[in-house]
N, C-alpha and C positions, 0 to 999 in steps of 0.2 A: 945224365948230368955232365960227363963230360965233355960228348958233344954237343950241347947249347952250347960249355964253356967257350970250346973250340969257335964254336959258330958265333961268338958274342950275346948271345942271346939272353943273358945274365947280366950281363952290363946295365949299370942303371943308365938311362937316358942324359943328356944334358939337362935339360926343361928341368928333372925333379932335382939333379944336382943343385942346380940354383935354388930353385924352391926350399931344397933341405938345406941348403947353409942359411937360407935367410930367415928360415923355420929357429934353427940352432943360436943363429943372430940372439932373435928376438927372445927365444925361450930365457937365455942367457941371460939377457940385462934385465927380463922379469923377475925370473928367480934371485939374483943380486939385490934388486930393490926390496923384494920379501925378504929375505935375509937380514937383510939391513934394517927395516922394519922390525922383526925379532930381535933383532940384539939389541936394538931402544928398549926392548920390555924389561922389567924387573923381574919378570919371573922365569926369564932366562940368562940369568945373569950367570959368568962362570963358564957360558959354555963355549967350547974350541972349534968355532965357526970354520976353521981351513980344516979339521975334522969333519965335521957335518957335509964343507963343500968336497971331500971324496968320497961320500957315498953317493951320492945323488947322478944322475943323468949326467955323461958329462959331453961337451960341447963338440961337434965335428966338424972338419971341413970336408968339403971335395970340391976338387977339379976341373972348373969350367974355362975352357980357351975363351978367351977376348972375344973370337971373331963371333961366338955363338951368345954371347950373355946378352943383349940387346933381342933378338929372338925367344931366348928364354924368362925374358922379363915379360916379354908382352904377352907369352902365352901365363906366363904368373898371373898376370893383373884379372888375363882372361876367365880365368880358373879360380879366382877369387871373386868378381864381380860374379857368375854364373853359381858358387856354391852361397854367396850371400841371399841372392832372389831365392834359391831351395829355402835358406834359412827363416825369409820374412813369412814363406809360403808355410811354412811347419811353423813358425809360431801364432799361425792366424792373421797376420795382417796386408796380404797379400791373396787376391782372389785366386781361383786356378784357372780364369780365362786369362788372366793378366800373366799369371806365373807360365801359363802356356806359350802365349807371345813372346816370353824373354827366353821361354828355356829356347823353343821353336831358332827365334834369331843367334845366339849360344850352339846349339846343336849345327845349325849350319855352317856357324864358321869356324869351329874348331875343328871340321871336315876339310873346311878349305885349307885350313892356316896348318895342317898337316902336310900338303904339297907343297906349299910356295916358299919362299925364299927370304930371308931377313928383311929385305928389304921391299918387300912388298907388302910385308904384314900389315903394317897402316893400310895401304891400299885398299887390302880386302876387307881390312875393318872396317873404315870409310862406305864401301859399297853394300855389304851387309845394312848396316846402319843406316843407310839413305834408304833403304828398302823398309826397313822397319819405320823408321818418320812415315813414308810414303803410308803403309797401311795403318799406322793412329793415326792418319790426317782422315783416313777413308772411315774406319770406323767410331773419330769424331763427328763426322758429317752424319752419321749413322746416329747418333746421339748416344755410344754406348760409352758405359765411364770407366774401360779399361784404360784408353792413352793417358787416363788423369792417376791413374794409379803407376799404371808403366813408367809416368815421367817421376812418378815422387821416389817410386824404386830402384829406379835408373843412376838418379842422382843421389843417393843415402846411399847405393850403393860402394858407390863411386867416392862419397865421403869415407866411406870406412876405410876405402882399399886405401885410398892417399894416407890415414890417420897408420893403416900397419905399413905400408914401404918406407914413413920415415922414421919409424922406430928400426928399420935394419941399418947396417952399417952405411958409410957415407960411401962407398965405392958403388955399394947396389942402390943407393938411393940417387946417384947419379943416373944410374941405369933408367930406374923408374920417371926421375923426373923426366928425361927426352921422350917416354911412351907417353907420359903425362901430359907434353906439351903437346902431341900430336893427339889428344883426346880431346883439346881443348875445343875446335868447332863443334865437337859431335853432345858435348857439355854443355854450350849455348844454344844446339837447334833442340835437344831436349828441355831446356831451360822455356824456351820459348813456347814448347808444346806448354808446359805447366802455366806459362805465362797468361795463356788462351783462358784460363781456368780461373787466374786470380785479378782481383778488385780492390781498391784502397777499402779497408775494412774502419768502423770507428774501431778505439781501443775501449776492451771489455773490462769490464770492474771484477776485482776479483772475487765480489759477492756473488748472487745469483744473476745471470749476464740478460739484461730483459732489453739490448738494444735491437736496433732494427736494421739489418744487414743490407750494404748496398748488392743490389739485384745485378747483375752482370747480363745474364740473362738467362731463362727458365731452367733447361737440361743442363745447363753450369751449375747452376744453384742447386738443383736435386741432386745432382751428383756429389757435391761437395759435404750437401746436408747429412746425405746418406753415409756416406763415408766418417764422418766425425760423431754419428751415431755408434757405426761399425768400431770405430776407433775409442771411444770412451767405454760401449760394454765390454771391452778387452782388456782396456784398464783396468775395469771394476769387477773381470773374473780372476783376475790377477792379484788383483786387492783382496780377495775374498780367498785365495787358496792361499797367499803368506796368513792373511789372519789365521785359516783353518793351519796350519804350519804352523804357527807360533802357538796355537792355544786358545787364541784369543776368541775362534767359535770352533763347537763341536763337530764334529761331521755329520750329527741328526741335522744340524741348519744350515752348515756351510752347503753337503750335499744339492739340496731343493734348492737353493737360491743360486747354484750352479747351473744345474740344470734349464732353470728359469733365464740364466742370461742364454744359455747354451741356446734353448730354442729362439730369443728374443736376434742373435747371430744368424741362426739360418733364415730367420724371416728379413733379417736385411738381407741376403743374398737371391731371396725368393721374389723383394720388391724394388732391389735397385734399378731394374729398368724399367718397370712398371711405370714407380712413381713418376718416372719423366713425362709421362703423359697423363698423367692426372693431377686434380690438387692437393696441394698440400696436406689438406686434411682425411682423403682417401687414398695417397700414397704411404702415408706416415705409417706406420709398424703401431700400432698400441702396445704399450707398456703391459709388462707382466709380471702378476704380483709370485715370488713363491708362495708355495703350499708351506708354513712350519710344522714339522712334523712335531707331533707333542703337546704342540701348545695352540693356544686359545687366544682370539684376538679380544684386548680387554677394551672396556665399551669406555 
């Protein structure tokens, strides 16, 4: 231990420096707002909140020189965009050829953006990136509907990261916003891949939606279909494990009717390329009823 010390080798990094005071930022004026939210209550009335605020986690700084915070922002941004794609991917709403593609583009340039220099960092993100466009343009051409996923998680991504840099303070949010500004083409040529994808739609009635979608064209259309298939049975296993959570069904029914979307999931991942070359009505997944265990369908 001593000799790392010696060697530095125990030194935290810049990059996580920044990272953790903008971590400490934000932690800070959450737990303030829940606080604050508490002592609204009646049923904590009485109590000596600058008390409660010395037990708790308390706030740190460290030490980032000027010349380095700008490098250490952009590797922030990078490091947050790359653990949100894991994140869409572990909740199910990101494929794993698509979560492949980003991690793949991620893995290569945080290789890079380890040698180069503050100011090149745009650079190599820019050139990464135009490599990535380049292969969704190829395997658009290909008809496959990764680039239509890659651009929606591209940009949600990218939403969220802007949504936490301006909750840290305004010195690091100055920081972000200049990496922010230099994201900005890479925001629009992705924009535009999704653009590929969308069509003035009519608006759908909040009943049961029986209009008639303008066609854009075939492999656009399956892909989109497919997707907001994938995207609704997610909802409704999600809907179904708060019910099973709250009470509100048992886990004799919640169980099967889980499992029942669970397979109705992997058959949209087994037919989203498929259906691009078939019709409609032989690409389409059939519905699957659960089994109820227990009971008996009444006539």
């Amino acid at each position: 231990a001593p000799l790392m010390k010696l060697l530095k080798m125990t030194d935290v990094p810049f990059d996580r420096k920044f990272m953790l005071n903008g971590a400490h930022e934000r932690l800070a004026k959450i737990t303030n707002n829940y606080m604050t939210d508490l002592a609204e209550k009646a049923e904590f009335g009485g109590v000596d909140w600058d008390t409660v605020g010395t037990k708790l986690l308390q706030q740190q700084t460290f030490e980032v020189e000027p010349e380095h915070e700008e490098r250490c922002a952009w590797l922030a941004v990078v490091n947050m965009e790359r653990a949100n794609f894991l994140a869409q991917f572990e909740k199910g709403i990101l494929s794993s050829d698509a979560f492949q593609t980003l991690e793949t583009f991620y893995a290569d340039l945080a290789a890079k953006a380890a040698h180069v220099d503050s100011d090149d960092l745009g650079k190599i993100y820019d050139e990464e990136f135009n490599k990535l466009i380049s292969d969704l343009s190829a395997e658009k051409a290909a008809h496959s509907p990764v680039p239509y996923e890659v651009a929606i998680a591209y940009l949600a991504a990218n939403a969220e990261v802007a949504h936490i840099t301006r909750e840290i303070s305004a010195r690091s949010t100055r920081i972000f916003t200049k990496v922010a500004e230099e994201h900005e083409d890479n925001l629009h040529k992705m924009k535009a891949e999704l653009d590929a994808y969308v069509a003035p739609q009519p608006k759908a009635r909040k009943t049961r939606i029986s209009i008639t979608p303008v066609i854009q064209s075939a492999d656009h259309q399956a892909i989109k279909q497919a997707r907001a298939v994938f995207l609704v049975l997610l909802k409704q296993r999600e809907t179904i494990e708060h019910m099973q959570h709250e009470g509100e069904l048992t886990d004799l029914d919640a169980v099967p009717m889980i499992n029942a979307i669970n397979k109705m999931i992997g058959s949209q991942y087994s037919t989203s390329v498929r259906c691009l070359k078939q019709p409609e009505s032989e690409g389409e997944p059939n519905a699957v009823v659960p089994d109820t265990v227990g009971l008996k369908e009444t006539e």
